[in-house]
Every structure is written in C-alpha cells, then in structure tokens.
C-alpha positions as CSV (number, residue, x, y, z in Angstrom):
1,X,39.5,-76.4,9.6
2,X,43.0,-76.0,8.7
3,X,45.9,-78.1,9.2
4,X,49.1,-76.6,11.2
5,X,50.9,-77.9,7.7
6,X,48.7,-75.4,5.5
7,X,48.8,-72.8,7.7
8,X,52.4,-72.7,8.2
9,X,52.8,-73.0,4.1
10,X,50.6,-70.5,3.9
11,X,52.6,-68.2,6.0
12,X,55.6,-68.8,4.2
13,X,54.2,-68.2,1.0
14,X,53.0,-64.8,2.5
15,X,56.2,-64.2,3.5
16,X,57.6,-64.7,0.0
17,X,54.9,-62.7,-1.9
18,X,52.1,-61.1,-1.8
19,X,49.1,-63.0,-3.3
20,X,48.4,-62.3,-7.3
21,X,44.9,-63.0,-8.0
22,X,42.8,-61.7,-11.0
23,X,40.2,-60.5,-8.8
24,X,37.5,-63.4,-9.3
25,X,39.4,-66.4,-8.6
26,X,41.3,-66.5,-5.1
27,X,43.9,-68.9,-6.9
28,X,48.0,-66.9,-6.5
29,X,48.5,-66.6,-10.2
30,X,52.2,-66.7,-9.3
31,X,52.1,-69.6,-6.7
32,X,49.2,-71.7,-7.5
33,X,48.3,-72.0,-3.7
34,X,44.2,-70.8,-2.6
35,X,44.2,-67.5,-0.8
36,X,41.0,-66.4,1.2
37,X,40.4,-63.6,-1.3
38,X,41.7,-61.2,-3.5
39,X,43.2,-59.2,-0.8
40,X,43.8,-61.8,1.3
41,X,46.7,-63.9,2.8
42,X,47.7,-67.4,1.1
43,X,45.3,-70.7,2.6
44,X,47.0,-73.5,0.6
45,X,44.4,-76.6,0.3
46,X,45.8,-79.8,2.0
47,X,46.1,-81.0,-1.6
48,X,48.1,-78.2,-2.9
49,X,50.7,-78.8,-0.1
50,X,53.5,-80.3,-1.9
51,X,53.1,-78.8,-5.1
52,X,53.5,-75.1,-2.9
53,X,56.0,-76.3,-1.1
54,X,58.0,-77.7,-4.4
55,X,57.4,-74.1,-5.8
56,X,59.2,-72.5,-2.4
57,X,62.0,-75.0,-3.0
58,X,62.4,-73.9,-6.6
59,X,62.4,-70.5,-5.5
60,X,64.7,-70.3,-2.9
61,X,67.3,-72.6,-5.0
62,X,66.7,-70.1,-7.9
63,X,67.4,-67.1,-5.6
64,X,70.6,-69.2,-4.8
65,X,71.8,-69.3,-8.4
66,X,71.3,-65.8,-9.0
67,X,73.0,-64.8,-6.2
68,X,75.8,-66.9,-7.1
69,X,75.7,-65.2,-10.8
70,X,75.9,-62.2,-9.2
71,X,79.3,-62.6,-7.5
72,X,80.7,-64.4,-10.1
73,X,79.8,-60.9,-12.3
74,X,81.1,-58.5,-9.7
C-alpha cells in the first residue's frame, strides 16, 4: 500500500517529467524516485520521500534563477 505522501510525490514528479528509465530498472534516471515500470508513472518509496521532494525544490528554485537570467538578458 501506498501512502497519500508517496502518491501525491509521485504525482508531482509526473507532472514535472516524464519517467527516464533504462528499460530494466524502474529507477527515474533523472529523479531518482521508483516508477512502476518503464512506461509507467513515478511510485516514490516512503524512503525516497525527502530526497524526491529535495530534488522538486531544487528544480523549481533552478527554474526560478533561470527565469530571472532570462529577464535580466532581455
């Protein structure tokens, strides 16, 4: 079973990007997080939880600097 927390992680990492795997491993070669499959949609493991949601942070505060950059250059 799945926590509400993993689930809801899980769905915001889908939202992000779609799941890299290498085919054999259902491990997000971008994220880190467990996905169900290949294919499949991200299913972080309860232990994974603040790691993903560290890597969210970081990419949403990276998306802020370049954003910034951008006006700054334009």
């Amino acid at each position: 079973m799945v926590s509400p927390e993993a689930q809801q992680l899980g769905s915001r990492l889908d939202e992000h990007h779609a799941p890299e795997t290498n085919g054999r491993m259902s491990v997000c070669r971008r994220c880190g997080a467990q996905t169900d499959g290949p294919k499949g949609l991200h299913t972080p493991d309860e232990r994974q939880l603040g790691r993903a949601l560290q890597w969210l942070d970081a990419q949403s505060l990276r998306s802020g600097i370049d954003r910034a950059r951008n006006r700054l250059n334009n």
